[in-house]
N, C-alpha and C positions, 0 to 999 in steps of 0.2 A: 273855715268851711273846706272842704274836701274837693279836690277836682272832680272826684267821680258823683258827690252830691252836684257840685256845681253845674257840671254836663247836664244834668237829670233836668235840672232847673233852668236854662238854657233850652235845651227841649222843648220844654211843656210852654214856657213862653212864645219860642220861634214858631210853636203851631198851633198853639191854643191862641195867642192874641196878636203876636206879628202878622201871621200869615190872614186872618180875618178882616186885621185893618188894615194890610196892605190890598186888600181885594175892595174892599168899602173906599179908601182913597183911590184907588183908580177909578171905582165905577164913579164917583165925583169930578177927578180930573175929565174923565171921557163924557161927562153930559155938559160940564163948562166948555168946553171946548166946541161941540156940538152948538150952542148957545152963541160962543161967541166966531162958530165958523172958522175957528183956529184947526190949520194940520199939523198933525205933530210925528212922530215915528211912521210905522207901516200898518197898512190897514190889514187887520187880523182875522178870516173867513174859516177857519177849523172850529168845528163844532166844541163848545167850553166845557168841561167838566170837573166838579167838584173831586181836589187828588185820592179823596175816600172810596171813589166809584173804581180806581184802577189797581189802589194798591192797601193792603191789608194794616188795619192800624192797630201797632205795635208800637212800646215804649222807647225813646231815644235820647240818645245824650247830643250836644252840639258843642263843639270845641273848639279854640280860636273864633267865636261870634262875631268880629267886627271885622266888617268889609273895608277893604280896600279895590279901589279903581279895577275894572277889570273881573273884580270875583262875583259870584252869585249873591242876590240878596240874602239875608235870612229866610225870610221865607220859603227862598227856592233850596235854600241851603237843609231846610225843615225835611222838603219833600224828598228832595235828594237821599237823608241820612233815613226817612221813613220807605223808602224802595230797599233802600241794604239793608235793613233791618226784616226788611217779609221778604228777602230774594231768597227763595228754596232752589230754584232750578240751576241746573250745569254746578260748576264747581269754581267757575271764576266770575269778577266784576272786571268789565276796563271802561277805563274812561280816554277819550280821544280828543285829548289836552289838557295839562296838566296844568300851565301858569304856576303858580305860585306854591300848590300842593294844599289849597285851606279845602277845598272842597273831594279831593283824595284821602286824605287824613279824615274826614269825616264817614266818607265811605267806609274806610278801613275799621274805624271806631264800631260803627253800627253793624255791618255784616257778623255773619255769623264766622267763630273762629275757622270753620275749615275753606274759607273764602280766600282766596288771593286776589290782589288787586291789583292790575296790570294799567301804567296811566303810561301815554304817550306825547312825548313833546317835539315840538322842531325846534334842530339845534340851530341859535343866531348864525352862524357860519353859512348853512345851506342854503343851496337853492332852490324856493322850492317850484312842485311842479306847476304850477297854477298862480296867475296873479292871488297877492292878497287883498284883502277890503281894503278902499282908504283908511287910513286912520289906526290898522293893525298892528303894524310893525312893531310899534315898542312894543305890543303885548310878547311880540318873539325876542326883543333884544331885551330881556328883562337879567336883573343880575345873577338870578339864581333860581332855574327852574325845580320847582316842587320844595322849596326852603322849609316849608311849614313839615313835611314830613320828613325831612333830610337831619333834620335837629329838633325832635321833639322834645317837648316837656318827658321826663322819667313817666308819669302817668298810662302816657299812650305809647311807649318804646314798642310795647307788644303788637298792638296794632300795625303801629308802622313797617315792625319786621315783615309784614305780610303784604307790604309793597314792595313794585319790581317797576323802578324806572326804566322805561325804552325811549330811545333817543329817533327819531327819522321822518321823514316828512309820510305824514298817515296816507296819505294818497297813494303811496308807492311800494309803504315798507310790507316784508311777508308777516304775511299776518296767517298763516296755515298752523301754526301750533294751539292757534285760541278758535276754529272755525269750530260752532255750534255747541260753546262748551261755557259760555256769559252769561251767568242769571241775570244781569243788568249789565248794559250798557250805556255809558252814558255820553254823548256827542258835544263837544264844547271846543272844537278846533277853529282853526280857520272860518270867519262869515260869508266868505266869499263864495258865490254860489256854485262853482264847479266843486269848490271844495266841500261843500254842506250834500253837495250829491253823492259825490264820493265815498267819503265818512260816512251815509247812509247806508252806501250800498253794503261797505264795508259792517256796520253793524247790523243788519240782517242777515251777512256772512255769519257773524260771531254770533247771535243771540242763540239761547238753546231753547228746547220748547216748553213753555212756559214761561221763556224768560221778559224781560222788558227792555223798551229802547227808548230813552227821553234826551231830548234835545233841549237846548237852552236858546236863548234869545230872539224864541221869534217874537214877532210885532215888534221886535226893536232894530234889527239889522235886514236891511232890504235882502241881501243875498239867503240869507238863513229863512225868511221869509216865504222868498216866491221862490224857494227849492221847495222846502215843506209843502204848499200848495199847490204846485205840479208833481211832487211824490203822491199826494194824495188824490190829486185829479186823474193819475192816469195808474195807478195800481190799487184805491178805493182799500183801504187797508184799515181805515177809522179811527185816523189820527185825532188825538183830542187836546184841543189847549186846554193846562191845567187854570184855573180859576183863579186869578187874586198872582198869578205868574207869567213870566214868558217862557213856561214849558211848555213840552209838547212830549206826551206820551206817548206810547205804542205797547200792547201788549200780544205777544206771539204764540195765539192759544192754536 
């Protein structure tokens, strides 16, 4: 079978039946729980919504599928590769951390060819500006930031050419050549909540109009969390957690 069939089929599972049962298993988890009076992560108050209400559905391929420690699920991995695939607006994607490059490389896959995709990492060496979460660290002292796109399969070579590793702590680096120019950006840096403010602020810099802003791991990291909910309590902007995810959407009409 063909990697370009395989993608396809990858796809159509990651969000035709991944992404359904992973929404029906949480709504299980979260009523046991309830039940049995168990706390578990962070409590999630952004109004839900299904990822068909924000973003245009279009066919997708998913490559490299299995998670490792640190990456997005599939399913997030789903919506992810279905935002690049409907981003018409501005002329680039960035994403604000890169880790391992499995969900850059997807980006890159699905966007349309005149898309460049800008991922940013901090390099293990720096300091950065701002405590990080507990528990972070290794995600920064990892062996090889963005590996997955640094040596792809011959398949997606093309793709990949159309990423642009930047190295610096996101908090601080200039970011003026990408301001209002991002049909998608996507947030996945540091949990830590100065940093998950920042990285906001910084994607509202960058998105262009039209374009969208999704975040990853709320209702799972406290900091990522209550930034989201005080971004939306005092600028009422209509953030939406995506359904069956710990996304969080924004679209910049």
């Amino acid at each position: 079978m063909s990697a370009q069939l395989t993608s396809r089929i990858n796809g159509i599972y990651a969000r035709s039946i991944y992404l359904p049962l992973s929404d029906f298993g949480r709504e299980l988890r979260t009523l046991s729980r309830r039940v049995r009076k168990v706390e578990r992560g962070q409590r999630a108050t952004l109004p839900v919504a299904d990822w068909r209400e924000a973003i245009d559905v279009r066919p997708i391929r998913i490559v490299a599928p299995e998670k490792n420690s640190g990456d997005v699920n599939l399913g997030e991995l789903a919506v992810l590769a279905s935002a690049a695939a409907a981003t018409r607006a501005g002329d680039e994607i960035v994403e604000i951390g890169t880790f391992d490059g499995r969900t850059t490389l997807n980006l890159a896959v699905n966007a349309a060819p005149q898309y460049r995709v800008f991922t940013l990492d901090l390099p293990p060496e720096a300091a950065p500006k701002f405590d990080l979460a507990p528990g972070e660290r290794a995600y920064v002292e990892k062996p090889r930031s963005g590996r997955r796109f640094l040596d792809p399969p011959p398949e997606w070579r093309a793709a990949a050419g159309r990423i642009s590793q930047l190295m610096g702590d996101t908090a601080t680096f200039d970011w003026s050549p990408h301001v209002a120019r991002a049909g998608l950006v996507f947030v996945d840096g540091s949990h830590a909540h100065d940093y998950v403010i920042a990285d906001s602020d910084t994607a509202f810099r960058l998105v262009a109009n039209k374009g969208m802003v999704i975040w990853h791991d709320y209702g799972v990291w406290e900091g990522v969390t209550r930034a989201l909910d005080e971004i939306e309590a005092s600028r009422q902007l209509g953030l939406r957690h995506v359904r069956g995810t710990s996304l969080v959407v924004w679209c910049n009409q």
